[in-house]
C-alpha positions as CSV (number, residue, x, y, z in Angstrom):
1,X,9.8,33.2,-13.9
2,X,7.6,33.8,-11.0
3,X,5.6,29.9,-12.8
4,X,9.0,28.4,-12.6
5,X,9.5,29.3,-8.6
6,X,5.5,28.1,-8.1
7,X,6.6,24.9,-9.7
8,X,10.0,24.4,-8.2
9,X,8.7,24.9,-4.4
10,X,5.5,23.2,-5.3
11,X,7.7,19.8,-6.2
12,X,10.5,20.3,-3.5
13,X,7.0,20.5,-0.8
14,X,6.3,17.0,-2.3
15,X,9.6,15.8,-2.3
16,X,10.4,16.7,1.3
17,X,7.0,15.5,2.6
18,X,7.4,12.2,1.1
19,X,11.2,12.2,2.2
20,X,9.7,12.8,6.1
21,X,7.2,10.2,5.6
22,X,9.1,7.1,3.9
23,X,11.4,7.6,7.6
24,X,8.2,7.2,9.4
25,X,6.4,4.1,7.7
26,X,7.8,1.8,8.7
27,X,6.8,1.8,12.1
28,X,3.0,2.1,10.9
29,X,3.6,-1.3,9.4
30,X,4.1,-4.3,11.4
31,X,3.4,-4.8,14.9
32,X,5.8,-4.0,18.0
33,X,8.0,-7.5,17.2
34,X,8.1,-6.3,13.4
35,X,5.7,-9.2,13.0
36,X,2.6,-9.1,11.3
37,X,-0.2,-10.9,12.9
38,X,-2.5,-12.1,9.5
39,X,-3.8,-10.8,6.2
40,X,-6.0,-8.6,7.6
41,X,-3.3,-6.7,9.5
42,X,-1.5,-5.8,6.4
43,X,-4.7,-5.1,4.4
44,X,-5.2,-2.5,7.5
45,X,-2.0,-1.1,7.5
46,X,-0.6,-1.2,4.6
47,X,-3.7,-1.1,1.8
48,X,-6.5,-0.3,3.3
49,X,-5.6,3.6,3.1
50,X,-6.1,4.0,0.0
51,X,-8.0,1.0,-1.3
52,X,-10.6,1.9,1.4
53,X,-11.3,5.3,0.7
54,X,-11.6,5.6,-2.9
55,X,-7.8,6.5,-4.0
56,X,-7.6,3.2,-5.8
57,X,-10.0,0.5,-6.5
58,X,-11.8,-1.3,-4.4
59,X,-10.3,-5.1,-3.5
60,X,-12.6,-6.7,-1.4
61,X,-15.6,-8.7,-2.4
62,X,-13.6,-9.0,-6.2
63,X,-12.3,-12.8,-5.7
64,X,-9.2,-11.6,-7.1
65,X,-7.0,-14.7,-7.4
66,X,-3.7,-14.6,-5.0
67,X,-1.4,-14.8,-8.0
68,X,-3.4,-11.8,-9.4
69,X,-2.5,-10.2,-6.0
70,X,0.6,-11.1,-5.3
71,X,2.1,-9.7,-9.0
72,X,0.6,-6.6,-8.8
73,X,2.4,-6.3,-5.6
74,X,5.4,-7.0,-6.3
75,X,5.4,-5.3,-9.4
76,X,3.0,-2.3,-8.9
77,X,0.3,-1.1,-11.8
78,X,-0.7,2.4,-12.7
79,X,-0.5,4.8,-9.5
80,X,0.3,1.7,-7.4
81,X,3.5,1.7,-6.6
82,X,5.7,-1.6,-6.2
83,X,6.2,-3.3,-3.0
84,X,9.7,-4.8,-2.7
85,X,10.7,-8.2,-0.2
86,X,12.2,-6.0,2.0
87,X,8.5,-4.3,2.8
88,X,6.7,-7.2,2.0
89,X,8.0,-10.9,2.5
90,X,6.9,-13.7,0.7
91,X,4.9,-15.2,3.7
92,X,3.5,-11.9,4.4
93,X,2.3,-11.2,0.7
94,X,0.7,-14.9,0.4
95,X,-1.5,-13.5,4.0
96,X,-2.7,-10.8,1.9
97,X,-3.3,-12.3,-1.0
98,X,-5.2,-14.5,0.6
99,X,-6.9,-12.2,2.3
100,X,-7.7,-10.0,-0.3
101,X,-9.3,-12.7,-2.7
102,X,-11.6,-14.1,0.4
103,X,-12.5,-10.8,2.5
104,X,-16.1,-9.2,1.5
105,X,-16.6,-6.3,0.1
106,X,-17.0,-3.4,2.4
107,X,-20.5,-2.3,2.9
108,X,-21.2,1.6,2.4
């Protein structure tokens, strides 16, 4: 019993954090018009947490091909998680894509 209480506040923790944070992330995204200004700035503010820090793979310096990009965006793969239109327009995800398959690898 005492497992099953470990386990039940352990997920409701996750749950509620992620609840607290999906309110918030919005605002991290875009810039004060809600625009974004290039690739780069959604690569920064969007990917760049965990594709920078070793959570998931590195992107830059790969060549990855935009259509490569842009469908595992939209669809997600593994632990990345799917971005829909309504977090991620078309025009937006073609400034990352592009992005992503020019921008050099990060030197470390």
């Amino acid at each position: 019993m005492k497992l099953f209480h470990s386990i039940f506040f352990k997920s409701l923790f996750i749950y509620i954090t992620v609840s607290i944070l999906s309110l918030f992330s919005t605002v991290l995204y875009a810039d004060a018009a809600g625009q974004w200004r290039n690739g780069t700035h959604v690569y920064i503010k969007i990917c760049s947490y965990c594709h920078d820090t070793g959570i998931g793979p590195e992107l830059k310096g790969r060549n990855l091909p935009p259509e490569y990009v842009s469908n595992i965006v939209r669809k997600g793969f593994r632990a990345m998680p799917a971005f829909r239109a309504t977090e991620i327009d078309k025009e937006e995800l073609q400034m990352l894509s592009i992005h992503v398959g020019t921008a050099a690898a990060n030197n470390q």
